[in-house]
C-alpha positions in Angstrom: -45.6 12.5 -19.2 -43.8 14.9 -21.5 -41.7 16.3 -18.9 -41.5 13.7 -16.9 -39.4 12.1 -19.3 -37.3 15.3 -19.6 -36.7 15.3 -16.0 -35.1 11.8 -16.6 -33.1 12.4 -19.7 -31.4 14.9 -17.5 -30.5 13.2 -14.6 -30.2 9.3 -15.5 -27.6 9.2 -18.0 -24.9 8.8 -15.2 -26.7 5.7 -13.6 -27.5 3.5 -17.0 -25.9 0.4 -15.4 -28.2 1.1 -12.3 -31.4 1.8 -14.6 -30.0 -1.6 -17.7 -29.3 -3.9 -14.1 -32.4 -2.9 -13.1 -34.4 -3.3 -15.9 -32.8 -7.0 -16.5 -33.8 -8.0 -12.9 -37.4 -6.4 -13.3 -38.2 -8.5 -16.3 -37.0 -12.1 -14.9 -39.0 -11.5 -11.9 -41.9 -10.4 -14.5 -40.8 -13.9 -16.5 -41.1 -16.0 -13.1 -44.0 -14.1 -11.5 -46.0 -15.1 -14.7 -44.5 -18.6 -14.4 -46.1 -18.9 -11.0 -49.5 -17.8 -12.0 -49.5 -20.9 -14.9 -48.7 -23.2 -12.2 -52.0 -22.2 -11.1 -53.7 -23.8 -13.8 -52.5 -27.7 -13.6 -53.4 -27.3 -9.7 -57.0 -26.1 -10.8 -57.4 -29.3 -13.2 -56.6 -31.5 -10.7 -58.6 -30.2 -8.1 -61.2 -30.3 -10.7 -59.8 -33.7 -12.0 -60.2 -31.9 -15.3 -56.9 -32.2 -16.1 -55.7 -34.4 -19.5 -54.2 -37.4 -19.4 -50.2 -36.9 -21.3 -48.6 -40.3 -21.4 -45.6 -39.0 -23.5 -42.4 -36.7 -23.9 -41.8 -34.1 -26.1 -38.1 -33.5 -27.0 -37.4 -30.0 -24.5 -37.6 -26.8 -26.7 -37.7 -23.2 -25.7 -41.6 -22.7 -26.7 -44.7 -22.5 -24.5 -46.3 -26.0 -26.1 -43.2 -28.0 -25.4 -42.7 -26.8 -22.1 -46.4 -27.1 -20.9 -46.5 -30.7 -22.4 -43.8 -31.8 -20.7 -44.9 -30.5 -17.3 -48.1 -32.3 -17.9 -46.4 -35.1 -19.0 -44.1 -35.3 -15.3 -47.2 -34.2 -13.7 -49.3 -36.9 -14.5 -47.0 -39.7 -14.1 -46.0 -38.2 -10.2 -50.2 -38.1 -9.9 -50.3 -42.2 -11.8 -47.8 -43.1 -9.1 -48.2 -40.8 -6.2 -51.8 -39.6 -6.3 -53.7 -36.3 -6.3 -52.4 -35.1 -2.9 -48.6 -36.0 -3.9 -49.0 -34.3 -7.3 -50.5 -31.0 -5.9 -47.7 -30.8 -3.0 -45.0 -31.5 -6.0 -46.8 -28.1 -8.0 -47.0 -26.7 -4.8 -43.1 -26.8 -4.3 -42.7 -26.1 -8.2 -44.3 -22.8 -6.9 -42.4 -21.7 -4.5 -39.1 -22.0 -6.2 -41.1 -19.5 -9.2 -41.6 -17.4 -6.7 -38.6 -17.4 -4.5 -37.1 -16.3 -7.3 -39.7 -13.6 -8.3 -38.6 -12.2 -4.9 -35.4 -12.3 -5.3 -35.1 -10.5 -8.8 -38.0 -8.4 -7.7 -35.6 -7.0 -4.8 -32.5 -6.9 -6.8 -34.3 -5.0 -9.2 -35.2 -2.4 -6.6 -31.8 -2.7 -4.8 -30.4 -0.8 -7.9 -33.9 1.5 -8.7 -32.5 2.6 -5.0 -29.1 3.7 -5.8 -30.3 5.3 -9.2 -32.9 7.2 -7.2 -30.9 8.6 -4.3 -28.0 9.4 -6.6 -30.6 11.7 -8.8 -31.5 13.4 -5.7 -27.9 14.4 -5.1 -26.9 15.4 -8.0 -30.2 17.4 -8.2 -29.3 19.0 -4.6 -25.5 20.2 -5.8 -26.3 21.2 -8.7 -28.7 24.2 -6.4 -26.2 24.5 -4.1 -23.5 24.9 -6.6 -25.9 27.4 -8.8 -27.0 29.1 -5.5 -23.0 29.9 -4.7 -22.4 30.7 -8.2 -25.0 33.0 -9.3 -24.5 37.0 -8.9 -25.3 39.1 -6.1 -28.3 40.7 -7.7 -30.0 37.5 -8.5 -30.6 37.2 -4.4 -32.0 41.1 -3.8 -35.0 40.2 -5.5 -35.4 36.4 -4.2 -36.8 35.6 -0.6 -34.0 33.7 1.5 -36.8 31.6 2.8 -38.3 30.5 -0.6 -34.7 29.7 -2.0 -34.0 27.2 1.0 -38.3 26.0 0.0 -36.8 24.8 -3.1 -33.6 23.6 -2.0 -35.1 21.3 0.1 -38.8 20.9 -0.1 -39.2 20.9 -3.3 -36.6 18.3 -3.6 -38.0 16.4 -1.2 -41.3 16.5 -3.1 -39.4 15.2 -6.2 -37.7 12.4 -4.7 -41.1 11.8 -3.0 -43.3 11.4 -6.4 -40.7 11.4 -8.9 -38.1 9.2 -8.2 -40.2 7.0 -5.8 -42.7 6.3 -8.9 -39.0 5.5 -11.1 -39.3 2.3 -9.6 -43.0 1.8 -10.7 -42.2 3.1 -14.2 -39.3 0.4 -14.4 -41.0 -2.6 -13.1 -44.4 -1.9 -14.4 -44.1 -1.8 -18.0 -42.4 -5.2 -17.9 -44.9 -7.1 -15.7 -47.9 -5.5 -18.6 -45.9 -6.6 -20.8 -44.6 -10.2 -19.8 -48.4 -10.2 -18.7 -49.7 -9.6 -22.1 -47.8 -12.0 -23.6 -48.9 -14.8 -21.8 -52.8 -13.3 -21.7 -52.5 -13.3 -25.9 -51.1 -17.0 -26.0 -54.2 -18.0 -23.9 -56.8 -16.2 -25.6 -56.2 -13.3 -28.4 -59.9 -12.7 -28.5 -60.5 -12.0 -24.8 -57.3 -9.9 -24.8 -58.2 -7.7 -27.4 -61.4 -6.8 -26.0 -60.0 -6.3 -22.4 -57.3 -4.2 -23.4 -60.1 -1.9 -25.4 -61.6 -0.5 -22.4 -58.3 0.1 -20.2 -57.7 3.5 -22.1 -61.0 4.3 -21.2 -59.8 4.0 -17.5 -56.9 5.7 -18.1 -58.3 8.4 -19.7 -60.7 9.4 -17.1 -58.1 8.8 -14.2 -55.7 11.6 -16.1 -58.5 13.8 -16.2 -58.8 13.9 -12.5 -54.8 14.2 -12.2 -54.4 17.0 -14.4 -55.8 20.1 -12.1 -53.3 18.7 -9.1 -49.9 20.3 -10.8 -51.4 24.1 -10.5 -52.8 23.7 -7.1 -49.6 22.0 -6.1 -47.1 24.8 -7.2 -49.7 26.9 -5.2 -48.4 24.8 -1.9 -45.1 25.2 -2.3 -45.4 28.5 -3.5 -46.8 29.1 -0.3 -44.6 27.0 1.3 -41.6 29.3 0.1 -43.4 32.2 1.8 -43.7 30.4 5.1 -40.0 29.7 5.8 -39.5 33.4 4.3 -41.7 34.6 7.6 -39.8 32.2 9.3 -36.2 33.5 8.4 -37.0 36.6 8.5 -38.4 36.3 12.2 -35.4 34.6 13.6 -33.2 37.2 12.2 -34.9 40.4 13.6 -36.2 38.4 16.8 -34.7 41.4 18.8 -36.6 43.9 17.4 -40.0 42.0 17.4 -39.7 41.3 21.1 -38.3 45.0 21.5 -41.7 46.5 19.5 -43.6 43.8 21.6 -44.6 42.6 18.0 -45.7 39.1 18.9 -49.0 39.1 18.1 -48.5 40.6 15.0 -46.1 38.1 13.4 -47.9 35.7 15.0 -50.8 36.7 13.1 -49.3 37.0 9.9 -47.9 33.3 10.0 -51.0 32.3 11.1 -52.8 33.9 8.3 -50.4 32.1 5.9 -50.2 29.2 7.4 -54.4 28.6 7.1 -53.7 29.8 3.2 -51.4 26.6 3.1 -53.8 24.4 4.7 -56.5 25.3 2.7 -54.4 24.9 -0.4 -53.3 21.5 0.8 -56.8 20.2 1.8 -57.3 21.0 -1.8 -54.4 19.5 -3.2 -54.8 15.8 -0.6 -58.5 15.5 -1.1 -57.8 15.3 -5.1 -54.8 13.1 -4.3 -56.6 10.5 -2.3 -59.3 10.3 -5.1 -57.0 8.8 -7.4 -56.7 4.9 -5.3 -60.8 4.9 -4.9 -61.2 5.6 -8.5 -58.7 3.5 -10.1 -60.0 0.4 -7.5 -63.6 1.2 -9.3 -62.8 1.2 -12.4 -60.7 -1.7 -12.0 -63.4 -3.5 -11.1 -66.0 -2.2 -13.2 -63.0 -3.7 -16.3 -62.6 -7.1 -14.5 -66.7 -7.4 -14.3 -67.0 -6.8 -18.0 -64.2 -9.2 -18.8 -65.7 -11.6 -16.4 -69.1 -11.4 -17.9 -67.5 -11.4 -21.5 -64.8 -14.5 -20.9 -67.7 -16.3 -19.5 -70.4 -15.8 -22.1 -67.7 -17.2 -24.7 -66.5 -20.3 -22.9 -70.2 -21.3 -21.9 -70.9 -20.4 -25.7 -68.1 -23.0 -27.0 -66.5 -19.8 -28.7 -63.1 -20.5 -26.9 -60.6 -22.7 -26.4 -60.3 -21.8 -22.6 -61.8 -24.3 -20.1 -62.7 -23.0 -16.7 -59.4 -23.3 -14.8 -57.4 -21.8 -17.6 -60.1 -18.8 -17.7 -59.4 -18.5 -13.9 -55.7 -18.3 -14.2 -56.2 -15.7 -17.6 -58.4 -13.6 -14.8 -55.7 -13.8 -12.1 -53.0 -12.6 -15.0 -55.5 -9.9 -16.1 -55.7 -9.1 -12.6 -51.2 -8.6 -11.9 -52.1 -6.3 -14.9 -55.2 -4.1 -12.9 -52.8 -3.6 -10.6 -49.9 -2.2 -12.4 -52.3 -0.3 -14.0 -53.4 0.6 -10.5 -50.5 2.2 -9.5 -49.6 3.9 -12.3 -52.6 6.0 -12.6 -51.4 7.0 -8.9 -48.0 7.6 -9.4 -49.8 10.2 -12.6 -51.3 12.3 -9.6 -48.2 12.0 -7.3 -45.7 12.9 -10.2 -48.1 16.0 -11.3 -46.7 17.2 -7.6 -43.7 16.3 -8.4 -43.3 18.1 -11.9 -44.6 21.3 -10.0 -41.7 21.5 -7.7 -39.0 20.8 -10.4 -40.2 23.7 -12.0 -39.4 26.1 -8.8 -36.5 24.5 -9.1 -35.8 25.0 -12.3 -36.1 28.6 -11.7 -33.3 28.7 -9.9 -31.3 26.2 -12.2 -31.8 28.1 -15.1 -31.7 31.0 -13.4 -29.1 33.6 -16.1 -25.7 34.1 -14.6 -25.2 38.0 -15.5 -22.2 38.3 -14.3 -19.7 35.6 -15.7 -16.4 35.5 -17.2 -15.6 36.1 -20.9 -14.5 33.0 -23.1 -11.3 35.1 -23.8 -10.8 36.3 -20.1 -7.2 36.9 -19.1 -5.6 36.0 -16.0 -4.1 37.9 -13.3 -2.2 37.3 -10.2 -1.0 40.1 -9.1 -1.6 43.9 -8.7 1.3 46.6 -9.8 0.5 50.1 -10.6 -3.6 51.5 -9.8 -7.2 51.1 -10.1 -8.8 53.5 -12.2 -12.3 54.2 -12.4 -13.2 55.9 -15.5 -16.8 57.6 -16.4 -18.1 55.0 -14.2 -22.5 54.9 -14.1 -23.9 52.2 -12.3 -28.0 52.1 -11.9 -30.1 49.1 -10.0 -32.9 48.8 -11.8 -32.0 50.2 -15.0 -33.7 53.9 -14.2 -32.3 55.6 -11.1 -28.0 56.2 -11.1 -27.3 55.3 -8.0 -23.3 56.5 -9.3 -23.0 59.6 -11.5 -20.1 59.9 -14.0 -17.6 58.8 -11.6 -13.5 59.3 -12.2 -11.2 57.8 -9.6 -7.3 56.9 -9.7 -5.9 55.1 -7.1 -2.7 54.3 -7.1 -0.8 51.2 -5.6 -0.3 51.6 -2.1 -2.5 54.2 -1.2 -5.1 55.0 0.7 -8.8 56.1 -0.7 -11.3 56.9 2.1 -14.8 57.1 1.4 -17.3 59.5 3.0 -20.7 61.3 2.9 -24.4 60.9 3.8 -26.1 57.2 3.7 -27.6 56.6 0.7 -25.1 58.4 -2.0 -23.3 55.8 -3.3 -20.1 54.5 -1.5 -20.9 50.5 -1.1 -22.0 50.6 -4.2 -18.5 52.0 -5.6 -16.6 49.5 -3.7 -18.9 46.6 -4.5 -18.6 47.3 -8.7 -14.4 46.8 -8.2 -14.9 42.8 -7.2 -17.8 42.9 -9.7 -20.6 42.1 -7.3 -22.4 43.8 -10.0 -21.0 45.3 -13.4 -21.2 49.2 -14.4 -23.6 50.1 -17.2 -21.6 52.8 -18.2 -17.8 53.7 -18.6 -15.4 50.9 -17.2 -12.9 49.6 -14.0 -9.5 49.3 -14.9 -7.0 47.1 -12.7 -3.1 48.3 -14.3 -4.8 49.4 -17.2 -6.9 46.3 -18.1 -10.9 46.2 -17.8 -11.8 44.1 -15.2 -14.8 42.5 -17.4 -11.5 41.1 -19.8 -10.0 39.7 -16.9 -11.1 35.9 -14.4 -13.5 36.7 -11.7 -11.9 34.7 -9.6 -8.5 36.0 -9.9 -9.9 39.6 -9.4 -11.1 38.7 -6.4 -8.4 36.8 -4.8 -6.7 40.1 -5.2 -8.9 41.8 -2.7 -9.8 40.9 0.2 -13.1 42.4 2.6 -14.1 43.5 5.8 -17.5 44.7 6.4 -19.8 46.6 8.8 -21.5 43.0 9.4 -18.9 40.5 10.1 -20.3 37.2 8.1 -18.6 34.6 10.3 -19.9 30.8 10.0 -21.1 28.3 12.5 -17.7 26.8 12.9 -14.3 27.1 15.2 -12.3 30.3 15.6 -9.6 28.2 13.1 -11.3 27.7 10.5 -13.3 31.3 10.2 -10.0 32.6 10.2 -8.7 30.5 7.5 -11.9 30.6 5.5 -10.6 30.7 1.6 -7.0 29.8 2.2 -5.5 26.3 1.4 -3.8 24.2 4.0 -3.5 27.4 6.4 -1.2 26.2 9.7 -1.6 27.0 12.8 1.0 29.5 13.0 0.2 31.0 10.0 -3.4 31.4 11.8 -2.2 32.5 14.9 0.0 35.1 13.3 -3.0 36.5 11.2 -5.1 36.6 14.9 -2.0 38.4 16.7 -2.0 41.1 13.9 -5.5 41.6 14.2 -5.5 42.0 18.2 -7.6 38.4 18.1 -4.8 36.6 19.9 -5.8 37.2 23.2 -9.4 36.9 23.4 -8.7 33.6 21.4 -6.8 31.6 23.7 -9.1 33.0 27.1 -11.8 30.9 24.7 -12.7 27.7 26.1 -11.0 25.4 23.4 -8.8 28.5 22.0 -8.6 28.0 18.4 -10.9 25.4 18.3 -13.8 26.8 19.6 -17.0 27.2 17.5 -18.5 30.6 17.7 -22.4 29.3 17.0 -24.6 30.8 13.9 -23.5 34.0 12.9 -20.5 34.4 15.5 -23.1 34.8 18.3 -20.9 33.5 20.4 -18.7 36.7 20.3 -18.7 40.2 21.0 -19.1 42.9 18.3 -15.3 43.7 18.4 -14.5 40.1 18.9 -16.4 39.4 15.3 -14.8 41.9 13.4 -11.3 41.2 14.6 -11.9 37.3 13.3 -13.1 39.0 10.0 -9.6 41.2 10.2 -7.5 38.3 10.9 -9.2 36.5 8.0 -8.4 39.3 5.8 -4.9 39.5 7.2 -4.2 35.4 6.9 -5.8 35.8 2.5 -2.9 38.5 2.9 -4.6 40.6 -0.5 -2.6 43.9 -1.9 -6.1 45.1 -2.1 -8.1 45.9 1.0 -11.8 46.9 0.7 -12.9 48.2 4.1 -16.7 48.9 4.6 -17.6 51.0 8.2 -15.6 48.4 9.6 -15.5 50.3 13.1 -19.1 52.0 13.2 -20.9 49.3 15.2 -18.3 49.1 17.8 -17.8 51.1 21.3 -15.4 53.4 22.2 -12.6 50.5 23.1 -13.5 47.6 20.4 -12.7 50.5 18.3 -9.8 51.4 19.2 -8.5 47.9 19.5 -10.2 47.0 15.9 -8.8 50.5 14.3 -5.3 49.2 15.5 -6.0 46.3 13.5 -7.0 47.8 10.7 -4.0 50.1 10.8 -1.7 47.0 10.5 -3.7 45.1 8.0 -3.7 48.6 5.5 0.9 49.0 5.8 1.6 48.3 2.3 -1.6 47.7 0.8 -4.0 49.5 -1.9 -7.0 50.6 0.8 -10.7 51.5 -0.2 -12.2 52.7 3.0 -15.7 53.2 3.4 -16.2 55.7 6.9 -18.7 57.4 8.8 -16.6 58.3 11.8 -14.0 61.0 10.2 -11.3 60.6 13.3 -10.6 56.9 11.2 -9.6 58.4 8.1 -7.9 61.5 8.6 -4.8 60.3 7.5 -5.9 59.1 4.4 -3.8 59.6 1.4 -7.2 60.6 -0.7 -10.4 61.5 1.1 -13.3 61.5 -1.6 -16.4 63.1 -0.3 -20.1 61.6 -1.8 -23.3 63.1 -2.5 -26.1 62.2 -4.1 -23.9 59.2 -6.5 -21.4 61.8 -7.4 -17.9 62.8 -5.7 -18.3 66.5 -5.1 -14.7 66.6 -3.1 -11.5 65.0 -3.0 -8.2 65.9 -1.1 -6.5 65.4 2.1 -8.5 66.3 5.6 -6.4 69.5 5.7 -7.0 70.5 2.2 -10.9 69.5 2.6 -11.7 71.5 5.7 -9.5 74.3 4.0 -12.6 74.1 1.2 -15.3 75.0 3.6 -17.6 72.5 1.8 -19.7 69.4 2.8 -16.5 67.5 3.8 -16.1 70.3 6.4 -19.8 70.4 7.8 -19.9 66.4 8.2 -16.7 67.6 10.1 -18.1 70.1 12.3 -21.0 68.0 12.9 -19.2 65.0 14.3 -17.0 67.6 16.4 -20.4 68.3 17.9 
């Protein structure tokens, strides 16, 4: 219960007039649903024409005595002039009114549990989303894509499902015990006493039961997360499983983990359904005892009960069972519930690394170089994946990137927008470390275009102006021209407006990466970062998109990262990689002069 209560110190504060409202409406339905049960009594003693004879008035007062004399007073007078049959249809509609307005509260109670509820969940859903878009690029190399979305959405599910659903329960509850136990104690302290005696007993067996379901639970949705992984990961490489004719191998592997889940749920269910069977027992076996014990002191003379009032103390002991009831389930659904907020948890308290100082400076623009100075930069803390790197580029100029796979150029370009930060040695933007200065203002500085255009499910318009404010049509249409987008645009079926599907799928190769250009072009950056933006293109998406590109660098700072040596021979700098080190830097002249490694990868692509 522990963290139960954690989980809603966390989230409720922002709804305490939802949870007060609700708690006021909870207890007057409590008041009159405990009302309606007493009513049950004068009925009984007429039926039983047991009932005492009251031939006078009390002056009103807010006490149980006063009020009950009274109503016996008005009760017997209606059965004096009316009869028995009047007097029981006049309790009758005395009833109804109690519990018409039970009802009522009862719902308006749960009208604001609702709003409280649902307004938790949302909260508890942007706060992932807005941690998931916040958190640093390495967090997501060593998560699964498919567990991430588990606990973005199952798991919150499953806490709206056991948590929040029992919030309700844990409102409304409490106060119906308690309103209960009031009346129980002014009827008979003894009998209460000992009845309330064994319903820790109950309790404490029922918790026993409920305690293994949170392990086997974050088994499920462990496995759960693991599922929609083998799911993502199959709809993204569904090419090359029907190209390898790799089916029945996939296949097999889901399979395999999908039987893993439903053993693990069996497991988890059969537990879970033990919990209304067990309760309903032991309820039974505490309504017995009280039974026999109630009895054996009103036929002993050891009470002040008579039978009707020990039958409407039973049917008041029995709105408390129930209660009781459901709380012992809601312990085995919330145990579910407590093991999915701690997946997402995870996440939630996952550490930003990569965040800004509290002193950070601003920046808004870019005037003299980027310098990188002794600059290490390792993955896991063992391996350099960059060696001692020193680099000066000036405003305006042109840095191309080159050398084998593997040795280091991504990973150069990705430190400058701090993707990740250097462990050794430093990035300086006009002379300032880029760890002193706003993230965000770094990085509105620069702008990308990658090997893999990342376009979004969503129209040709609003791709392009992804990231810029209030971008106008013209202002989109100009970026498109410069990016030789125009034309293909406007032969689309709804031009501008026309949604490109998941991914861009929609498109052509070319047709992607000239969107990604014209975004580039629209953010208008005077940094360009440029990763083998033409080496997944044929012959004539290349030309048109290294056209593009040749636009988009006039008058900007270029970093370009290149395979195909014919794209950056007229690069201001050419810095050759190897191995996380730069073993050659010049122009494509001076380079091939060296006879090096710049020359072979030369020679090679002659070939």
């Amino acid at each position: 219960m522990k963290d139960f209560i954690q989980i809603l110190k966390r989230f409720l504060p922002p709804y305490k007039s939802d949870l007060i409202m609700s708690f006021v409406y909870n207890l007057l339905a409590a008041v009159f649903g405990v009302f309606s049960f007493m009513m049950m009594q004068p009925v009984l003693e007429i039926l039983f024409k047991d009932a005492e004879v009251v031939s006078t008035k009390v002056p009103w007062e807010i006490n149980i005595d006063a009020l009950k004399h009274n109503f016996y007073y008005y009760t017997t007078q209606i059965k004096i002039e009316y009869g028995a049959d009047s007097t029981l249809l006049f309790v009758g509609l005395v009833l109804l009114v109690a519990v018409f307005f039970k009802v009522t509260f009862t719902y308006l109670g749960s009208y604001h549990t609702v709003g409280l509820r649902n307004g938790v969940v949302r909260d508890m859903r942007n706060m992932i989303y807005d941690k998931i878009v916040n958190l640093p690029i390495p967090f997501f190399t060593e998560e699964k894509k498919g567990d991430i979305i588990a606990r973005s959405t199952g798991d919150v599910q499953e806490v709206e499902n056991s948590v929040m659903n029992s919030l309700d329960m844990f409102i409304k509850n409490p106060i119906l015990i308690i309103v209960s136990l009031v009346a129980m104690i002014v009827m008979s302290p003894q009998l209460t006493l000992f009845s309330f005696v064994l319903l820790p007993i109950a309790g404490f067996i029922i918790g026993r039961i409920g305690r293994s379901l949170k392990k086997t639970s974050r088994l499920g949705q462990n496995k759960m997360g693991d599922l929609l992984s083998t799911i993502e990961e199959t709809l993204s490489g569904l090419r090359i499983i029907k190209a390898f004719t790799a089916e029945d191998k996939v296949t097999e592997k889901f399979s395999n983990e999908n039987n893993d889940y439903r053993r693990i749920m069996n497991s988890l269910m059969r537990r879970r359904v033990l919990a209304h069977p067990v309760s309903e027992f032991l309820g039974t076996i505490v309504i017995v005892i009280v039974l026999w014990y109630g009895g054996r002191l009103i036929l002993s003379g050891e009470s002040n009960l008579s039978g009707s009032s020990f039958m409407v103390y039973l049917v008041l002991f029995y709105s408390i069972i129930n209660p009781a009831k459901a709380f012992s389930k809601a312990f085995f659904s919330i145990q579910k519930g407590l093991a999915a907020m701690e997946r997402i948890d995870q996440i939630l308290e996952a550490e930003s690394t990569i965040v800004d100082k509290a002193d950070a400076k601003q920046v808004d623009k870019f005037e003299k170089a980027i310098e990188y100075r002794n600059v290490s930069f390792s993955y896991n803390g063992e391996k350099k994946v960059l060696k001692n790197i020193n680099l000066e580029i000036p405003k305006g100029k042109t840095v191309a990137l080159v050398g084998q796979s593997g040795s280091g150029k991504t990973t150069f370009v990705d430190l400058l927008p701090r993707f990740y930060d250097v462990i050794e040695g430093g990035i300086f933007v006009d002379g300032k470390d880029i760890r002193d200065l706003k993230i965000a203002d770094m990085r509105n500085l620069m702008g990308n275009v990658n090997q893999e255009s990342i376009l979004f499910n969503d129209t040709i318009f609003n791709n392009i102006a992804f990231g810029v404010e209030n971008a106008t049509q013209e202002e989109v249409e100009a970026a498109a021209k410069i990016a030789n987008a125009h034309d293909f645009i406007t032969a689309t079926e709804n031009s501008y407006q026309t949604n490109i599907g998941d991914r861009g799928g929609k498109l052509s190769g070319g047709q992607r990466q000239r969107l990604s250009i014209a975004r580039a072009v629209l953010k208008n950056p005077p940094i360009m970062i440029l990763d083998e933006a033409t080496s997944a293109l044929d012959t004539e998406s290349e030309r048109l998109v290294q056209d593009a590109l040749d636009k988009l660098m006039q008058n900007r700072t270029s970093v370009v990262i290149a395979h195909r040596l014919s794209t950056v021979k007229n690069a201001d700098l050419i810095c050759v990689f190897h191995e996380g080190e730069i073993v050659e830097r010049g122009k494509h002249d001076e380079l091939i002069k060296l006879d090096g490694t710049y020359k072979k990868l030369n020679d090679m692509q002659m070939l």
